[in-house]
N, C-alpha and C positions, 0 to 999 in steps of 0.2 A: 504494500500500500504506500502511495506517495507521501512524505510531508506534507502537512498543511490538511488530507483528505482525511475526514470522521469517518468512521463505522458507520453505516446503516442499524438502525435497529433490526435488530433480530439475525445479527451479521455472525456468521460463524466461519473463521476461519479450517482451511484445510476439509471443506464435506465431501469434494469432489476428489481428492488425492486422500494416500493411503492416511484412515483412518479409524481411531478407537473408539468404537458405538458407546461403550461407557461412560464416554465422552458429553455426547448427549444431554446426560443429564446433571451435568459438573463445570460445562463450557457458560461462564458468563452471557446474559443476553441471548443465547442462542434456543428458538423457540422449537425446534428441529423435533424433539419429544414428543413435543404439546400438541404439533401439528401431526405428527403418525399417530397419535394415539386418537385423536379424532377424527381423522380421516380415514382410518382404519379400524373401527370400529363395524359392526355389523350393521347398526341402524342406516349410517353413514353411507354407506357401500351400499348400500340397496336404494339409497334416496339417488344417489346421485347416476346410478345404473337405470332408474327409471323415469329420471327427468332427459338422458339423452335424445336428444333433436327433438323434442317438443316441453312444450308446460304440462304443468297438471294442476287440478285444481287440490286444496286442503283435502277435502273429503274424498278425491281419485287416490291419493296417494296412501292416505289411511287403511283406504281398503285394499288396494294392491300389496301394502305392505304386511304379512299375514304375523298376528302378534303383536303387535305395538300398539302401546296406550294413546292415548291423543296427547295427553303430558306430554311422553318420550317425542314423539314424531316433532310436537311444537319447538321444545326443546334443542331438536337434533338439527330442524330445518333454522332456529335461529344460530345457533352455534356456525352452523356452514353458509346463513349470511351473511355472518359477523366477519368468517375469515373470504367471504367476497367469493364462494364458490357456487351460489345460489343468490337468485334476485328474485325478490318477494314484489309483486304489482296487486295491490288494490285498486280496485273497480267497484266507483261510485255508485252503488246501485242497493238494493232493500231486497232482502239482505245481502249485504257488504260480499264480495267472491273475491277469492283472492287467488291467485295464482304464483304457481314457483316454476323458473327456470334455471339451468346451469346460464352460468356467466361464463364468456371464454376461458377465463382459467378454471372455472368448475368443468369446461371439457374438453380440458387439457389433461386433467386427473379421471376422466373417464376412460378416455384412451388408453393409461396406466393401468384401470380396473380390469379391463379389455383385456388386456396381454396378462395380466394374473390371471380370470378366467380360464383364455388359452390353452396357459401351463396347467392350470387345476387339469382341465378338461383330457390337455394331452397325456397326462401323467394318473388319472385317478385309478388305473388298472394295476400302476405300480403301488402305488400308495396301497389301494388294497391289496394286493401281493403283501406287502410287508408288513398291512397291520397283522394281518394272518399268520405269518411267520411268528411275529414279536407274539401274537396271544398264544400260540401254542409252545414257544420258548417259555415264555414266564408259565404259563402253567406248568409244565414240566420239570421246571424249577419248584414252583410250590410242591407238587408230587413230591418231588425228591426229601423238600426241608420238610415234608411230614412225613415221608418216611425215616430220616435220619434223627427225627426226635422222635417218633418212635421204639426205634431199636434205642437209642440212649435211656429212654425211660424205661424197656425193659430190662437193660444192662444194671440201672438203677433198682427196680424193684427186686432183680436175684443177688443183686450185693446186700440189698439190706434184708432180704429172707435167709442170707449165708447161704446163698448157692452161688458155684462161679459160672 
């Protein structure tokens, strides 16, 4: 950075060169955290996959969204106009309609959603592959550690009846 030029808020050096995610949440001013964690969020991630290339009104989105309270939803959509990824238009009218779109930088992070999909999509055969694996490793494991506390505890019960 030149003499003379301030930090940006919310400036963090080194995000794009090799760096320490634990960082994250230790780097002065840098809101890099604050923003993955609500942007990646589940409500988050659905609102914004469903306002792609059109609006929707309050109550479309409510119901498209399967699970969420009206609280949560209120909540989630101000949060992501707060950080300028959704624009809220009220229309003048009895009773009040309001609508939500992405702003171009809300789909700009759509796009990013898009290729996580992708990979989910391309990859869920492996994902299951291995959770399968991992569930019959650990249980096998369990199998094992009760059976090996079993025979300890019989070893225990013929020690203390004097038998070897």
């Amino acid at each position: 950075m030149e003499d003379g030029t301030s930090k940006s808020l919310g400036y963090c050096p080194d995000t794009d060169a090799d760096y320490d995610v634990l960082q994250w949440d230790t780097r002065e001013d840098c809101e890099v955290r604050q923003i993955l964690d609500r942007v990646a969020d589940k409500w988050s991630l659905l609102v914004i996959a469903l306002l792609d290339r059109r609006s929707l009104r309050f109550t479309e989105l409510r119901r498209k969204v399967d699970g969420i309270s009206q609280r949560m939803l209120t909540r989630t959509l101000r949060h992501l106009e707060r950080d300028g990824l959704v624009r809220r238009t009220v229309h003048p009218t009895v009773p009040p309609r309001v609508d939500y779109e992405l702003t171009p930088l809300g789909a700009t992070l759509h796009d990013t959603i898009r290729a996580l999909v992708t990979w989910t999509e391309t990859h869920q055969n492996e994902i299951a592959a291995a959770r399968a694996a991992y569930d019959v490793r650990t249980a096998d494991e369990q199998r094992q550690a009760e059976q090996e506390t079993e025979r300890r505890e019989q070893i225990a019960r013929s020690v203390s009846a004097g038998r070897p």
